[in-house]
Short mmCIF file of the C-alpha atoms (twelve columns), coordinates in Angstrom:
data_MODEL
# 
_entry.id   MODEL 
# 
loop_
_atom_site.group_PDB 
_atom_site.id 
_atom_site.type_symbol 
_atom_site.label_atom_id 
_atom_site.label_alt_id 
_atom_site.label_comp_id 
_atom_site.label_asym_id 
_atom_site.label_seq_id 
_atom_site.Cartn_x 
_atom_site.Cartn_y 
_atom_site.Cartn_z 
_atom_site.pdbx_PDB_model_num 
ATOM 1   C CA . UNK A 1   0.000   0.000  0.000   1 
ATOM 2   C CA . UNK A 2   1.322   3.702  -0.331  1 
ATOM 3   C CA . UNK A 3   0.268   6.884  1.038   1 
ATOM 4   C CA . UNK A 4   -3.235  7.433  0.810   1 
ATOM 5   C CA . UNK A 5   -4.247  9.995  -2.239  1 
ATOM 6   C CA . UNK A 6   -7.441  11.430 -0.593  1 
ATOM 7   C CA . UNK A 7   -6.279  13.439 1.974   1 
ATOM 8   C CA . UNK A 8   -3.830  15.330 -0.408  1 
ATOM 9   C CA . UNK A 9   -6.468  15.883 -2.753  1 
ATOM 10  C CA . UNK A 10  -8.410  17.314 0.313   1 
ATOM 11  C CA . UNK A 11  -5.334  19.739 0.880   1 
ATOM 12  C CA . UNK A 12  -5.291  20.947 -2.647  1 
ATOM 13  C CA . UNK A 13  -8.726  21.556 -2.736  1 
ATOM 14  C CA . UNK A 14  -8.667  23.859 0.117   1 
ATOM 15  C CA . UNK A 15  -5.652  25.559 -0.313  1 
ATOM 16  C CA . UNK A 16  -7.454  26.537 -4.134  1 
ATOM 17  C CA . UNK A 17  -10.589 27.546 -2.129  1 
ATOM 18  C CA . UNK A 18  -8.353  29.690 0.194   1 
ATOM 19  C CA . UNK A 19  -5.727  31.000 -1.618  1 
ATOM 20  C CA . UNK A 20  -8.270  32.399 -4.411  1 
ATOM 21  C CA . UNK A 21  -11.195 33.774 -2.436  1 
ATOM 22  C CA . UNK A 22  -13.645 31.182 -4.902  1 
ATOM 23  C CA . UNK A 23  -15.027 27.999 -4.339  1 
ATOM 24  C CA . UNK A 24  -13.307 24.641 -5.628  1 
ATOM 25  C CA . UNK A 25  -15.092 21.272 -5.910  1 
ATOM 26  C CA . UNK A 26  -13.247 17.991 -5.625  1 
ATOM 27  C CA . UNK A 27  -14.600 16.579 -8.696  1 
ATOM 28  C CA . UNK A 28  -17.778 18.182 -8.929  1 
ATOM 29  C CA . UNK A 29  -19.276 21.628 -9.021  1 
ATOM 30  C CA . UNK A 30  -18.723 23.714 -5.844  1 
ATOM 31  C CA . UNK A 31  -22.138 24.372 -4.031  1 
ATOM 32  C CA . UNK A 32  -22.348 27.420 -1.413  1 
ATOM 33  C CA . UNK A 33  -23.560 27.354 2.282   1 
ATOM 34  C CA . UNK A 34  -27.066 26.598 1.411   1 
ATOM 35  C CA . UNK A 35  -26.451 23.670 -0.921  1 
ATOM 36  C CA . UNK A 36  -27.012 25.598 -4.179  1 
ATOM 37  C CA . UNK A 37  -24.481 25.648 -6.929  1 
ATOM 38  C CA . UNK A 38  -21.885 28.392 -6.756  1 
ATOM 39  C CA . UNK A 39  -22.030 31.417 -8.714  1 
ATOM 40  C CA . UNK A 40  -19.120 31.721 -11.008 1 
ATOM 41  C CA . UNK A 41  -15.553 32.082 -11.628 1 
ATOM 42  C CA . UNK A 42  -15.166 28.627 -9.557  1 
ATOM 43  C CA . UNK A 43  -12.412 26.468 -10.143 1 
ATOM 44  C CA . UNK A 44  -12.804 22.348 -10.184 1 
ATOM 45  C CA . UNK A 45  -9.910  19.645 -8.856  1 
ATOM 46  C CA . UNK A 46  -9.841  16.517 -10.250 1 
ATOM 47  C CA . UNK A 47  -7.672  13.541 -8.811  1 
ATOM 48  C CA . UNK A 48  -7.154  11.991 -12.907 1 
ATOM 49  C CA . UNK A 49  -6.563  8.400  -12.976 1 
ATOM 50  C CA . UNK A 50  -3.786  6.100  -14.554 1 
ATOM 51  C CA . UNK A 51  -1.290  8.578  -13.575 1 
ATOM 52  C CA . UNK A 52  0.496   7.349  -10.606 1 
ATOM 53  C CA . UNK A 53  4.375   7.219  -10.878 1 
ATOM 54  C CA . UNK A 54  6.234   5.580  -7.776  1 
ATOM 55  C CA . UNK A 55  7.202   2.562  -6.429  1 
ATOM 56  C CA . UNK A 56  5.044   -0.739 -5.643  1 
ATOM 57  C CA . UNK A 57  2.286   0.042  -4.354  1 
ATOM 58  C CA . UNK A 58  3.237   -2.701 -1.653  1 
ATOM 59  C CA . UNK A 59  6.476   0.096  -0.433  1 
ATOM 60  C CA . UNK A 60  5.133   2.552  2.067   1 
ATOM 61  C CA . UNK A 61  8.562   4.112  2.312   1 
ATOM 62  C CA . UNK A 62  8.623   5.411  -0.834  1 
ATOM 63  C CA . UNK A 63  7.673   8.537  -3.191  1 
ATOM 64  C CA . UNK A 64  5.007   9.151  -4.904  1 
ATOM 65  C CA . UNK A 65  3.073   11.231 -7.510  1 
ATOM 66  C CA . UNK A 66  -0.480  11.995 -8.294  1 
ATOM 67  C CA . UNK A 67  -2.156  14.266 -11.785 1 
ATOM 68  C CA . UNK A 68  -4.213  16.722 -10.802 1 
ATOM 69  C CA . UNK A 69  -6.020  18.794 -13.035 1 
ATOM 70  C CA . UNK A 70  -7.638  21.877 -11.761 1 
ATOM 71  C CA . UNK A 71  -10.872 23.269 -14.281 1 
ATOM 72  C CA . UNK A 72  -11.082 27.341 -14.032 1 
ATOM 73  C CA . UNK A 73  -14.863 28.157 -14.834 1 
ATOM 74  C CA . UNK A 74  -16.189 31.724 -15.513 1 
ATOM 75  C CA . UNK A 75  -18.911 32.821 -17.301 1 
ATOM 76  C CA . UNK A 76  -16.695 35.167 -19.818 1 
ATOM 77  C CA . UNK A 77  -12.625 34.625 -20.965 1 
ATOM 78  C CA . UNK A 78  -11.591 37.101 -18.507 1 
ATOM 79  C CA . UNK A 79  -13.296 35.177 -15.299 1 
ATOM 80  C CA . UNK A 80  -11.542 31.773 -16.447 1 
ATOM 81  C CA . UNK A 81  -8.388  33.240 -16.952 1 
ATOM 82  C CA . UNK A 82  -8.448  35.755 -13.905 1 
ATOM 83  C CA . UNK A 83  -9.318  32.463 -11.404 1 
ATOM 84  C CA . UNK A 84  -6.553  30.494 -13.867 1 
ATOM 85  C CA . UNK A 85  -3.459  32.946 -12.603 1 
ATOM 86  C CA . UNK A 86  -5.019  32.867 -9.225  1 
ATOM 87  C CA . UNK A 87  -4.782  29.152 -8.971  1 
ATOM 88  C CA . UNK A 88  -1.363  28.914 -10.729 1 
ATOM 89  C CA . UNK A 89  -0.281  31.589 -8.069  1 
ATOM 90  C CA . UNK A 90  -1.659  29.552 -4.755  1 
ATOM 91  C CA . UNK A 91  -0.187  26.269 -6.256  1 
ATOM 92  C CA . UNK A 92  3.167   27.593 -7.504  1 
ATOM 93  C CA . UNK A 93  3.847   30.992 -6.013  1 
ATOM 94  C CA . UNK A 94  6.821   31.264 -4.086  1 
ATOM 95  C CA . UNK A 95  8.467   33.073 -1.344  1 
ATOM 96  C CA . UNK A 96  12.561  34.362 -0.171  1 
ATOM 97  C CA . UNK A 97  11.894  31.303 1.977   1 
ATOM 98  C CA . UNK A 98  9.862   28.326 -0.672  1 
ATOM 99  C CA . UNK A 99  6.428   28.148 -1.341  1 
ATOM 100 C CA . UNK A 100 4.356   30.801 -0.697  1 
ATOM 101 C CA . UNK A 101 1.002   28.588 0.395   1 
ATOM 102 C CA . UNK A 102 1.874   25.249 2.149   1 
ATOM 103 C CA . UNK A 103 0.393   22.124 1.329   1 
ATOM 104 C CA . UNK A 104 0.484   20.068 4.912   1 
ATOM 105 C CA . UNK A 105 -1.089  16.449 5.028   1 
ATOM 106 C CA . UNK A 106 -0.923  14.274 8.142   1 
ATOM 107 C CA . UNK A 107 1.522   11.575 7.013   1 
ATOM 108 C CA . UNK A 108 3.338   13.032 4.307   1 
ATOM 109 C CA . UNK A 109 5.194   15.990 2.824   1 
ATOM 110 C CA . UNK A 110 4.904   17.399 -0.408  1 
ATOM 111 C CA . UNK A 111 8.405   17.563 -1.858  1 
ATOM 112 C CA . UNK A 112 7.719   18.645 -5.807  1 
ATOM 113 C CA . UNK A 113 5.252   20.746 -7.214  1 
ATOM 114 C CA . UNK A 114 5.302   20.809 -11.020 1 
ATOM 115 C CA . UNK A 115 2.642   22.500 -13.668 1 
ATOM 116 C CA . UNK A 116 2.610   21.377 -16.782 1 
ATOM 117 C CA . UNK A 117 2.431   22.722 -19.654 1 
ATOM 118 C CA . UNK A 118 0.472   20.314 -21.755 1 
ATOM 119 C CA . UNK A 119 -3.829  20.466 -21.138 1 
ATOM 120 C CA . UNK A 120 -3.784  24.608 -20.474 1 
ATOM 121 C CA . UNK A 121 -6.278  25.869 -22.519 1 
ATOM 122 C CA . UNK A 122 -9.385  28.243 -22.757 1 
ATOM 123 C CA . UNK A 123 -12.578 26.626 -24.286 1 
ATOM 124 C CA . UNK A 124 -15.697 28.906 -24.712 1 
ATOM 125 C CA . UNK A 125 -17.572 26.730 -26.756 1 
ATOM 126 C CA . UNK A 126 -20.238 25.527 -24.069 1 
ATOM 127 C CA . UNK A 127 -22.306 28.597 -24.290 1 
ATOM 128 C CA . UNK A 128 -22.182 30.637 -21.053 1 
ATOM 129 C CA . UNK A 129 -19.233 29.098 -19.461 1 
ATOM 130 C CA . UNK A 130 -15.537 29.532 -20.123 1 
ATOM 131 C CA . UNK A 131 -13.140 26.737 -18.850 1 
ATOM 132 C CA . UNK A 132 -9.499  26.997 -18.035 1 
ATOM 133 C CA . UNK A 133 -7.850  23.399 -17.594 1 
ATOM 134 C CA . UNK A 134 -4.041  23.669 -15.612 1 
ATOM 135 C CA . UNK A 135 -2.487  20.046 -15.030 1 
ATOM 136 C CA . UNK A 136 0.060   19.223 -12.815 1 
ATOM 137 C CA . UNK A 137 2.147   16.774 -10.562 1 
ATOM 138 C CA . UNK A 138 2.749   16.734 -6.749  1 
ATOM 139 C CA . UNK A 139 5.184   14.667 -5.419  1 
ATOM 140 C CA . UNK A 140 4.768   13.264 -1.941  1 
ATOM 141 C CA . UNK A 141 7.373   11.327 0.604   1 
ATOM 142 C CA . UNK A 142 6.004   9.526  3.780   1 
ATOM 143 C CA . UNK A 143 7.264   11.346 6.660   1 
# 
């Protein structure tokens, strides 16, 4: 077994919630105190599958890293890319001393952030809403 994905994906969710001011679902749209959908520019996490790189899953000692993809949503280009930078900037937005927004999971310590460059793009063609997709890794180590 390695280190449980969940709780990381928890992190990142809230540290996008927190850092940017907007709501983030973990897979699914964001809803506000009273259940109903959030209003946009909200931003989306998912956990994507088939892209774990580490050891055996049978090595809790090891590294690990987990996809993410994080969906900006506005209702015009400038919402969706406005949320986009903020999200890029709580992620990967540094300090003089490291990262400027911690990512702290019981268990384990985030050791790489990386965006990537592939996936980024602005699609308008669903009407109202304007999407932003970001990909990127996390590493983790057991600690």
């Amino acid at each position: 077994m390695t280190l449980p994905r969940l709780p990381l994906t928890r992190a990142v969710a809230a540290l996008v919630g927190e850092a940017t001011g907007r709501p983030c679902g973990m897979g699914v749209l964001p809803r506000d105190s009273s259940g109903q959908p959030a209003q946009p520019p909200y931003a989306v996490l998912d956990s994507l599958t088939g892209s774990f790189s580490g050891p055996s899953l049978s090595d809790w000692a090891a590294d690990a890293s987990w996809l993410y993809q994080v969906t900006s949503v506005g209702q015009r280009v400038d919402q969706a890319l406005w949320l986009a930078d903020r999200v890029r900037e709580a992620l990967f937005g540094r300090s003089h001393t490291g990262w400027a927004n911690s990512l702290s999971v019981p268990g384990m310590k985030v050791i790489d952030r990386e965006l990537s460059t592939e996936g980024s793009q602005v699609d308008g063609t669903a009407g109202d809403i304007v999407t932003y997709i970001q990909r990127f890794t996390l590493t983790v180590t057991p600690v």
